[in-house]
C-alpha positions as semicolon CSV with decimal commas, in nm:
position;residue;x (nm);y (nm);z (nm)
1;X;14,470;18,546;-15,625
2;X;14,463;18,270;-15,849
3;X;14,742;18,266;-16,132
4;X;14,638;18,323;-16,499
5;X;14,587;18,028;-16,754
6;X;14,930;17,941;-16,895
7;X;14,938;17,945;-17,273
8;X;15,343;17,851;-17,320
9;X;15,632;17,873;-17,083
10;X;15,975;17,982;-17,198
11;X;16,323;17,913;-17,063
12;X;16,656;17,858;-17,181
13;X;16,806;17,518;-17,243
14;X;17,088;17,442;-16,904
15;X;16,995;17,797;-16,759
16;X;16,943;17,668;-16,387
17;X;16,616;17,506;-16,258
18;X;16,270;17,573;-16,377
19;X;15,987;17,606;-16,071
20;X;15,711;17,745;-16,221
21;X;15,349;17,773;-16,097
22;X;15,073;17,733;-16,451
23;X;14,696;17,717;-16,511
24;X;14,577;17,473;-16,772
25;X;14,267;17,551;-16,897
26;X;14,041;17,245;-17,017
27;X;13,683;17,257;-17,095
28;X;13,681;17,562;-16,929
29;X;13,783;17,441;-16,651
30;X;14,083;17,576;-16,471
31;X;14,363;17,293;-16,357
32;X;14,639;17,459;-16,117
33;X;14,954;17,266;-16,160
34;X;15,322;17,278;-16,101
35;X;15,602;17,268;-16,333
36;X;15,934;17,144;-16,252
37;X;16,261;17,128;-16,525
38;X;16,597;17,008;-16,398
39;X;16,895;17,149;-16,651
40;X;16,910;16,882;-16,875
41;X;16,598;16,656;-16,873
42;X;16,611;16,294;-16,958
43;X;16,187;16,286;-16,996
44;X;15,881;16,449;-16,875
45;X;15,663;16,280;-16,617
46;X;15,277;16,381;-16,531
47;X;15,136;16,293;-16,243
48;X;14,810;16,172;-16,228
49;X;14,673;16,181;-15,821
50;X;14,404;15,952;-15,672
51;X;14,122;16,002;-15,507
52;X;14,051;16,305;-15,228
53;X;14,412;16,381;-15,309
54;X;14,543;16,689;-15,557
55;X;14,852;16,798;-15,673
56;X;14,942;16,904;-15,295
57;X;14,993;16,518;-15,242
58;X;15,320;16,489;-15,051
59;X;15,360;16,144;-15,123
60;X;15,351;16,263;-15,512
61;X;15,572;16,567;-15,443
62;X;15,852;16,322;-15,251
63;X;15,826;16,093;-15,555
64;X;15,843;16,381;-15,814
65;X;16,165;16,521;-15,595
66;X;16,370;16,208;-15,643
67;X;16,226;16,209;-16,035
68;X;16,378;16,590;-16,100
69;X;16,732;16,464;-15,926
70;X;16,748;16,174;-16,139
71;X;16,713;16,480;-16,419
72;X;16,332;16,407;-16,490
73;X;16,067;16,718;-16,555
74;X;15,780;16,679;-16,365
75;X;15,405;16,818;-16,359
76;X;15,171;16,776;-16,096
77;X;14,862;16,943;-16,169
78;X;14,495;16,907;-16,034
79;X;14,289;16,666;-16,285
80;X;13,978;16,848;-16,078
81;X;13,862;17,183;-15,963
82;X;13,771;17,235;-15,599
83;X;13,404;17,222;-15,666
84;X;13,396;16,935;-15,880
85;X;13,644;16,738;-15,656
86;X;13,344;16,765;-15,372
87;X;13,168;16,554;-15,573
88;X;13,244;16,173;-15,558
89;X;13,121;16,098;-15,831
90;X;13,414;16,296;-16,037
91;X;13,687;16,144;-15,810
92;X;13,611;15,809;-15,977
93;X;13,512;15,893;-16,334
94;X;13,794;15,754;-16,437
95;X;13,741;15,832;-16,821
96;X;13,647;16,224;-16,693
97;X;14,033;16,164;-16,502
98;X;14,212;16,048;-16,836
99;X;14,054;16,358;-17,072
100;X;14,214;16,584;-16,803
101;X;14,556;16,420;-16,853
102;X;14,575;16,431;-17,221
103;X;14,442;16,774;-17,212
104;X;14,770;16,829;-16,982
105;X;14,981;16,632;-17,243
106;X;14,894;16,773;-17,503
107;X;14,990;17,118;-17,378
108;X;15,355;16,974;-17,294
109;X;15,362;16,847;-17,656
110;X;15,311;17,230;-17,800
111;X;15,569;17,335;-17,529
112;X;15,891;17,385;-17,746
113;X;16,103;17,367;-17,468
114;X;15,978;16,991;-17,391
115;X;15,798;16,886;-17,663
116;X;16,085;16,607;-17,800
117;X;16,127;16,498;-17,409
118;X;16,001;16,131;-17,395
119;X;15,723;16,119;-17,175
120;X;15,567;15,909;-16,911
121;X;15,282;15,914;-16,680
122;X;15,282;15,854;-16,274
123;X;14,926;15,763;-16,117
124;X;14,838;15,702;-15,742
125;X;14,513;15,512;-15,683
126;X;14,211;15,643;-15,976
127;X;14,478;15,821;-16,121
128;X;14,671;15,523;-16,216
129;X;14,359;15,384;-16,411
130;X;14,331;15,745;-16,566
131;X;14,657;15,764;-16,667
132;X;14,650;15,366;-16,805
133;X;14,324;15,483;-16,970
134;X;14,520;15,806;-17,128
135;X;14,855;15,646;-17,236
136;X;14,570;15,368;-17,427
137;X;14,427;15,653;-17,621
138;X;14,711;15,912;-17,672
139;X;14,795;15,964;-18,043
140;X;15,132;16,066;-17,887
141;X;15,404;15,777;-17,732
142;X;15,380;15,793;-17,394
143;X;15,737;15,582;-17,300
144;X;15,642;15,462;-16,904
145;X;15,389;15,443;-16,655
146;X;15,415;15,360;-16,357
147;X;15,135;15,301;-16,065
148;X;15,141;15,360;-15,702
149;X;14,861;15,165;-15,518
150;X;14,677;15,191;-15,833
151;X;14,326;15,067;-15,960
152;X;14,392;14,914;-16,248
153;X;14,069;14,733;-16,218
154;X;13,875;15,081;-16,310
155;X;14,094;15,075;-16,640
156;X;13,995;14,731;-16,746
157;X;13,867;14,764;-17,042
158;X;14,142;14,981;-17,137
159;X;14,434;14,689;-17,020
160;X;14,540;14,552;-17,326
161;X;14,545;14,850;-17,530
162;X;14,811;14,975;-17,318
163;X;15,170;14,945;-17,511
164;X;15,397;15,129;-17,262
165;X;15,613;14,948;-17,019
166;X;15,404;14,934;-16,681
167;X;15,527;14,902;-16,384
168;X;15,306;14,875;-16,082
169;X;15,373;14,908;-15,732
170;X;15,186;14,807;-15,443
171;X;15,237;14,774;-15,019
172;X;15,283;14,446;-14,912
173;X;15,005;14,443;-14,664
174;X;14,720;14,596;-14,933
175;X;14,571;14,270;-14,979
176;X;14,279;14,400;-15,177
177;X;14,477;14,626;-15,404
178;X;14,736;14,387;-15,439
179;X;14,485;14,103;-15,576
180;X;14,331;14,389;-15,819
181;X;14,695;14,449;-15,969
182;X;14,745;14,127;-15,990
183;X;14,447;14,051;-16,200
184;X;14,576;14,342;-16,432
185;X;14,916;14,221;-16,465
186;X;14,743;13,945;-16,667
187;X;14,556;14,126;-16,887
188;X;14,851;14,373;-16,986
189;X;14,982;14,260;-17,310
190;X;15,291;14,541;-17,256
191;X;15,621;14,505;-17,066
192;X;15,481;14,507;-16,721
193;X;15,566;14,412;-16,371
194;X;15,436;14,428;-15,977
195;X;15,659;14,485;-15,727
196;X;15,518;14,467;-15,366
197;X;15,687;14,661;-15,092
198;X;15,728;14,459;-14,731
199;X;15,578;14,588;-14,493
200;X;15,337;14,894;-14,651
201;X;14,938;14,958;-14,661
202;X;14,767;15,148;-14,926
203;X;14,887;15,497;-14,842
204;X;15,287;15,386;-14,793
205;X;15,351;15,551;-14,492
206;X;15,572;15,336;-14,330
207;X;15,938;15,445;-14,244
208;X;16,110;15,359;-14,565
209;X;15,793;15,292;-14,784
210;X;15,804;15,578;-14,990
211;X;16,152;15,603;-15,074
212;X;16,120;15,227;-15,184
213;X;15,870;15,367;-15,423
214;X;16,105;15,664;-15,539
215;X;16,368;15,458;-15,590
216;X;16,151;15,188;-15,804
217;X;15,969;15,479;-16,000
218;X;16,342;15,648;-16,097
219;X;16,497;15,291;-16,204
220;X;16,156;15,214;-16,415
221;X;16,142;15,576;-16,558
222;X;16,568;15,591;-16,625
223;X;16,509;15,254;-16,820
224;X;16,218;15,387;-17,035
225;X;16,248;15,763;-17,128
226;X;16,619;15,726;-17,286
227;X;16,915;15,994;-17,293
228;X;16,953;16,390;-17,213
229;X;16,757;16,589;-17,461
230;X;16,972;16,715;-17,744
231;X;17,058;17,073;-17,687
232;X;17,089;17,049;-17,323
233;X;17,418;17,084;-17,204
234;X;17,374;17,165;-16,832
């Protein structure tokens, strides 16, 4: 049985761990998601997944992992329902991708409990040019993004509107992609920066690829979103 929409979530402030499964409900549509809180959060980061992916991705649940021990709340959430995810078409509407994600931040923002955490975005593949698209239109700061084997490309007309440091990763042996991000890199007018990864293709699954990623997504991220929350103690 599928959980109920999620209006709020309450916890106490360095009471242990938050896991918690939540429904977002946007356009009447119903987004399952996950929500994870470490003790005392330095930020909150939403992942945005790619195409024929969802927020299952291991690849975006090993990244999210090393962002909650470095004391980062995450959210992974589906940006599409089962039945519109069969359609193509949906996988790359990019603008379709970034209306889900602000729907998703703006519920964090009227969560008390993390509404003053600084916030950044983390997209694989469309959802890097949805959540370049978003962080361009959000009336709220959004602090970092960063991109793993992103399309930047399908944000374009979005690129210099973007003000939050970017970072943007890509394997070393993506040729394509790599060319696309580099071609975006220029057009950023924000701090941004690629960093290639020897060795990896699109989907990083060499030994070692995606920790290189983890560990470049947690330095970016520790940089951008700032100190502990106040009223966290741990």
């Amino acid at each position: 049985m599928r959980p109920e929409k999620t209006e709020s979530v309450g916890f106490e402030p360095g009471r242990g761990w938050l896991d918690l499964p939540i429904v977002l409900e946007v356009a009447g549509h119903q987004l399952e998601g996950e929500l994870v809180v470490p003790p005392q959060p330095v930020g909150m980061v939403l992942f945005a997944h790619g195409s024929g992916s969802s927020r299952l991705s291991p690849r975006n649940h090993q990244v999210a992992q090393a962002l909650q021990q470095a004391g980062m709340a995450t959210l992974l959430f589906d940006l599409l329902e089962e039945r519109e995810a069969a359609d193509r078409r949906n996988v790359f509407d990019v603008e379709l991708l970034a209306g889900r994600l602000a729907a998703a931040t703006e519920w964090v923002r009227k969560q008390s409990a993390l509404a003053r955490l600084p916030l950044g975005f983390f997209g694989a593949s469309t959802g890097a040019a949805a959540a370049l698209i978003a962080a361009a239109r959000s009336p709220q700061p959004v602090s970092a993004i960063v991109s793993r084997g992103g399309r930047p490309d399908l944000a374009e007309d979005w690129l210099e509107r973007v003000t939050a440091p970017t970072l943007l990763i890509v394997g070393g042996e993506d040729d394509q992609v790599i060319e696309m991000n580099r071609n975006a890199l220029s057009k950023l007018q924000c701090p941004a920066r690629l960093e290639l990864v020897t060795g990896a293709t699109h989907l990083f699954e060499e030994p070692g690829a995606l920790e290189e990623v983890a560990r470049l997504a947690v330095e970016w991220f520790n940089a951008h979103l700032g100190e502990p929350m106040d009223g966290y103690e741990g």
